[in-house]
Each structure stands twice: as C-alpha cells, then as structure tokens.
N, C-alpha and C positions, 0 to 999 in steps of 0.2 A: 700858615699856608701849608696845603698839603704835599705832600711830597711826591712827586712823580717821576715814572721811569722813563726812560732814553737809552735808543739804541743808537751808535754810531756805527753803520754797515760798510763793515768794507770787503769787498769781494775778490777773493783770490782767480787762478785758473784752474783747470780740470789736473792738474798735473800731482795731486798728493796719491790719485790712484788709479793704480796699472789696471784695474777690471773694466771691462766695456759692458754692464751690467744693460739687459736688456732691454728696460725702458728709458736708458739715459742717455741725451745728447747736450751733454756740457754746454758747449759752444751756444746752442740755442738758448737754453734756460741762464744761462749767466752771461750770452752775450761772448763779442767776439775780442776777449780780455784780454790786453799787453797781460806778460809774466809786469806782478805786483813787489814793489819795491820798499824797502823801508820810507824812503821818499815820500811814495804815494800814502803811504800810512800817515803817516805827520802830516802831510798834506792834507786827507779826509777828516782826518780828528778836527784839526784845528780849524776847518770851517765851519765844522759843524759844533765846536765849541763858542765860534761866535755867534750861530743863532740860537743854541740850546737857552732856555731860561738861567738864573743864576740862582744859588740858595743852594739850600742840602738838598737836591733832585740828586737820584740814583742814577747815575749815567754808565753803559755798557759800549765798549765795544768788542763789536761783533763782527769773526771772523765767516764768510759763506762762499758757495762756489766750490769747493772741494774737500778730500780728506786732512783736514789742517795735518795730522800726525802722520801723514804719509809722505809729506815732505824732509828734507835732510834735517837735523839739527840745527843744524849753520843758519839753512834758511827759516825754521821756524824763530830762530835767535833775531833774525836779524825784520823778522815781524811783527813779532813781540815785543820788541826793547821802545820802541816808541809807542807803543800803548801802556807799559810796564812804568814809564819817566812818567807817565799821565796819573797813572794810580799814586805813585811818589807823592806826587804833591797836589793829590786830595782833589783834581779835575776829572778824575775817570773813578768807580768805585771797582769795576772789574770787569773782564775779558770772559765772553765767550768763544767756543768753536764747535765745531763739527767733524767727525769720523767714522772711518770703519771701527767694528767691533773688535776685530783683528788686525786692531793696529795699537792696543793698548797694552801695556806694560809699566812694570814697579818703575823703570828708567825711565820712561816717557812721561809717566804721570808726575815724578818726582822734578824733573827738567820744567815742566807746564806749572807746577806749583810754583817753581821758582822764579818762573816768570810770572807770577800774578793773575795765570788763570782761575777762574770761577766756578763755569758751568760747563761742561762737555756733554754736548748732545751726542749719541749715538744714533748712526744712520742703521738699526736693525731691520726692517722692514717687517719680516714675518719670521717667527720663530717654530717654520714648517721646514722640517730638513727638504721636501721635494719640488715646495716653491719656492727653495732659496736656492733650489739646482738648478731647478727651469727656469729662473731670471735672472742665473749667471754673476749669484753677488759673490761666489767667492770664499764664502764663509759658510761655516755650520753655530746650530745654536748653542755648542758647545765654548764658543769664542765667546760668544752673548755673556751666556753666565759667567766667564770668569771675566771679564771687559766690565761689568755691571758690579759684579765685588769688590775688582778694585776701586774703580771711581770712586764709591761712594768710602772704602777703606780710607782711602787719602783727602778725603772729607768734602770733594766738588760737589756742587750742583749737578744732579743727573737728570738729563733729556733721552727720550726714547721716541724717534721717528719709526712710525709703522705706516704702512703703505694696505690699499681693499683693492682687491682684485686683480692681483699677481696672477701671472701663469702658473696654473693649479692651483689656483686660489678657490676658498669655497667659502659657504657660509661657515659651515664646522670649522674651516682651519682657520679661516678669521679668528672665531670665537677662542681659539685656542691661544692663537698671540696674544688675546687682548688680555685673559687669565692670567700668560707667563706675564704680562707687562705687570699686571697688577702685583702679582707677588714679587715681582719685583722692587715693586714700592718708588718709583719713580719721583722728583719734583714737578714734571709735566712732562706733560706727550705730544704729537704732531701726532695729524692724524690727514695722509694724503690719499685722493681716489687716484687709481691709477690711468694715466693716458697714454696716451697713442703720439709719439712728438715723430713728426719727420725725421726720416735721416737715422733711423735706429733698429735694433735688429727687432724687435717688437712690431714695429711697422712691417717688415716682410715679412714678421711670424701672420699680422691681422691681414693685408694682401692677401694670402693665400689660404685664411682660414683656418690657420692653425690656435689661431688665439681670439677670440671673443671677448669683447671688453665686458663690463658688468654693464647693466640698463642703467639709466638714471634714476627709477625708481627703486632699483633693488639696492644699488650702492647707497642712496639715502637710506634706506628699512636697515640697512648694516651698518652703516656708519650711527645712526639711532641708538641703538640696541649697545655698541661698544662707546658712545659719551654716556649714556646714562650708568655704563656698567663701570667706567670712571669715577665719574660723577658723586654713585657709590660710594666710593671708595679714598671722598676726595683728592683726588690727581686731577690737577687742573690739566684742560686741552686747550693748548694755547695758540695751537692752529687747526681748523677743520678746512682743508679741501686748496688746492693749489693758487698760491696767489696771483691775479692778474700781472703782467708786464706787455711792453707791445709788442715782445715775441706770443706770449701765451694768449692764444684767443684763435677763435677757430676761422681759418682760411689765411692762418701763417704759419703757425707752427703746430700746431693740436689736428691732429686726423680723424683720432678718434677718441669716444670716452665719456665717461662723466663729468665733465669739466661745464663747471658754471662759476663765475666768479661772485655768485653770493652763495654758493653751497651751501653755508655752514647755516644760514638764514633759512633754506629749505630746510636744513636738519632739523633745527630748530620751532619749525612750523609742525611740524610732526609729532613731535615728541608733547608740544603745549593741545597740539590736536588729539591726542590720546588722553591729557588730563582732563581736558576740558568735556571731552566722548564720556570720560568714566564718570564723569558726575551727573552728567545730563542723564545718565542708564540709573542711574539710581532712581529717580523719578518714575522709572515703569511706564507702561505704554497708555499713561493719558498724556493728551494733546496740552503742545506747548506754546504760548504764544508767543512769548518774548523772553531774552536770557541778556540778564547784567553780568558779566564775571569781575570780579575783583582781581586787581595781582600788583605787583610792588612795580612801583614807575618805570623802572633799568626794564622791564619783561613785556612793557605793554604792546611794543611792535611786536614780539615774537607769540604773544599771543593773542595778537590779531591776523598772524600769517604773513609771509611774501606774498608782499604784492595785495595783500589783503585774504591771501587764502581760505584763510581757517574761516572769518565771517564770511564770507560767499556759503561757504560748505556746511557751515551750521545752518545759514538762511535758507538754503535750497534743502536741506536733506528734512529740516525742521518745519519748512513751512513756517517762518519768526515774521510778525508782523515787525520787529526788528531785533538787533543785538546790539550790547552797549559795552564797552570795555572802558571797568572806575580804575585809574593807579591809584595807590593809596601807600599804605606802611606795610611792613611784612606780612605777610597773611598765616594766620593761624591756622596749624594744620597741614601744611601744602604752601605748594605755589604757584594757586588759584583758587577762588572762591565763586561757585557758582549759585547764582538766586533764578531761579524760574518765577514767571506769569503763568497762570494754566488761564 
C-alpha cells in the first residue's frame, strides 16, 4: 500500500509576534482563537488520529496561525511536548511550524530539535529591503540569510513563504526574491498573492490610494513565470495562492486583490497554454483543422484549462473543427505532445 502524507493542524493565536505587518489581520485569517493549550493539542492529535488511516502513512503535525518561535520557551515546551510523546511512540513521524526570519537562533533551533521538530517554514515574504519596509515586516534580508543557514545547519526541513504584490512590489523585485529563494535551495515554497483583508493597515493604504493591488491577470503572468522558475530548479511549490475559509471570500473579509480560490488552476492554465501555443507555431501559418495533444493523466485538466479555458481558446483563435485531449504515459520530450489535422 502506498504511503501517504497527513497533516494534523493545529492553530495557535497571533500572539508569537509583536509586528502588525501591513497586510495581516490575524483574528480574521485564523479566526477568533482561545490562547492554545497543551490540552487543546492532545485533544486535536488524537482525533484526528482516530480517523487518520493506519499503516506506515507519514503523519505531521502542524503548528499555524502564528510566529511558533516568537512565543516563550515555557510556552513552545509546553505545545510541543504532546506532539513530541506522539513521535515517541511512532503515531506522529514529525512537527512542523511557522516563523519570523528574525526569530531564529543556534538556541532556538537547538530547543526545537529537541522537541522533535522537522520542517520550519520561514514566513520571508520578499527579500526587497524597500518592500519589506513598506509592509512593515520588521526584518531585513539580512535575517533571511542567516535564518536560512541555520535551519538547514541543524538539519530541518526548510519552507520559504513569499508573498506577489507587496507595497512596492514590482515585476523586477518579485523576480529578485524568487532568484534569492532559489539560491537558497529550499525543500518547498508557498507562494501567496497578496490581498486586501478588512480591518488592516493596507486596507487604509488601498482606501485612499495609496496602494494598488496587482490585476488578476498580471499577478497570474508573475506567479507563472516564478513556478516555472522553481519548477526549474526542482523546489516543489506546495501552495500557490491563498486558501479558501468562510472568512476568506469576497464580501467578508477580502476587499480587494487577486484572490480566487482555484488560482493556482489559473496558473496552471497558462503556463500548459504556452506549451501547447509553442507547438501549434511550429506548424507555420497553414490552416489547422483539428489538434489531439497528448499529456500524462495527473495534467489532463490543467491542460484543458479552468473551466475549460485553454480548449475554448485554441477553438476560437484556431478556427478547430475540434480539440481532443489523449492522457496516456509520460510524454517524450515535454509535457505535451501535439498532432495537427491540416
């Protein structure tokens, strides 16, 4: 049987850190959270170890909602230690969490080993000294680098959340984090568009015009360009684009922004819409009737489009008396194989 991953989430409050960073309102995105108890932990695991499958599945818990290392020792001791009795004895295989860049240290990382942490995501966002002033994180990319040496010195799993269309955020300075991500050689990356949530100082920067969210198409053409440049370089991106809850959705807590809850399915449309472009140009400007493409099963939705995209836009731009999409085995060469009708 194959072996499969499991997260058990359990969600802290806003309280590991003191910065009010300009597009975040805790409260909303994590809900309006009691302070989290050892209690509550042994409590969440073990329900969620009653319906987890049984066998050798990889099972994780996962600390979210805050800077995990921005809390006291005492209290990360005492949220750990029942996830830590779980890895003992062979029900949990290891602990994620979440932080500042500038909240890592030989002590801290050394304390977190010993409780049986695994993976420490870093919450970086852009490693632009002037968009990490204008949205108030608090930190310089100088924390980045040496935050990024340690973790991975002391042997964790390293995560790098980056965030598209910060205040003073650009195409160029996107492309710049997503370069420093890469050389940094990451195990996976998050990758969020940035919104507009109620209740935040970003909200009164776009009120009054001070900040411009990106378009939805332009944040797709960027978020494009930085998986493929991953992609590259294999780093898995194990989130593209902010996940739904029934706070996030627009006309509760979302004002403004690129926020669509299948983003990453848009992204994804694009990218198989440019493979699919660059073979059909190969052909030259005789007339095409019909186009099969070939591509491996796991790909066939994404290169048929959301929603059906991509086929609509071949049909219409091509004049196809139709298009056919075969799944099949790997495809040699790429991953897409296209056959014209003239």
């Amino acid at each position: 049987m194959a072996k499969n991953n499991y997260i058990i989430p359990i969600f802290i409050p806003h309280k590991g850190c003191p910065h009010d960073c300009v597009f975040c309102n805790q409260k909303r995105i994590a809900g309006n959270v009691l302070e989290t108890t050892s209690e509550d932990v042994e409590n969440t695991i073990s329900e969620y170890l009653k319906t987890l499958p049984q066998g050798n599945h990889h099972r994780e818990v996962a600390f979210y909602g805050g800077s995990f290392t921005g809390l006291s020792l005492d209290k990360q001791a005492e949220l750990l230690a029942p996830a830590y009795s779980r890895i003992k004895t062979g029900e949990v295989k290891g602990i994620r969490l979440s932080t500042r860049p500038d909240y890592i240290s030989d002590e801290i990382l050394a304390f977190l080993k010993k409780y049986g942490v695994t993976t420490i995501e870093l919450g970086v966002q852009s490693t632009h000294e002037e968009v990490l002033a204008l949205s108030n994180r608090g930190h310089h990319k100088r924390h980045v680098d040496v935050a990024v040496e340690l973790v991975k010195k002391f042997g964790f799993s390293l995560g790098l959340q980056m965030m598209v269309g910060l205040p003073g955020d650009s195409k160029e300075r996107m492309g710049q984090t997503v370069k420093d991500f890469i050389g940094y050689q990451p195990n996976f990356v998050r990758i969020y568009p940035t919104i507009v949530i109620k209740d935040t100082a970003l909200e009164e920067l776009y009120e009054t015009g001070q900040y411009i969210p990106f378009r939805m198409e332009e944040c797709v053409e960027l978020c494009k360009t930085a998986l493929l440049s991953f992609q590259e370089y294999n780093i898995p991106v194990i989130r593209l684009g902010l996940q739904s809850t029934d706070e996030i959705a627009y006309g509760k807590s979302i004002v403004a922004g690129p926020y669509h809850p299948a983003f990453r399915e848009m992204v994804e449309t694009e990218i198989y819409r440019g493979l699919i472009e660059a073979e059909l140009e190969k052909c030259g400007p005789t007339s095409i009737k019909a186009v099969t493409i070939y591509c491996n099963s796991r790909e066939a939705s994404k290169v048929a489009g959301f929603k059906q995209a991509n086929k609509s836009y071949f049909m219409e731009k091509y004049r196809l008396d139709y298009i056919k999409i075969k799944a099949c085995g790997e495809v040699e060469g790429g991953r897409v194989m296209v056959k014209v009708d003239k």
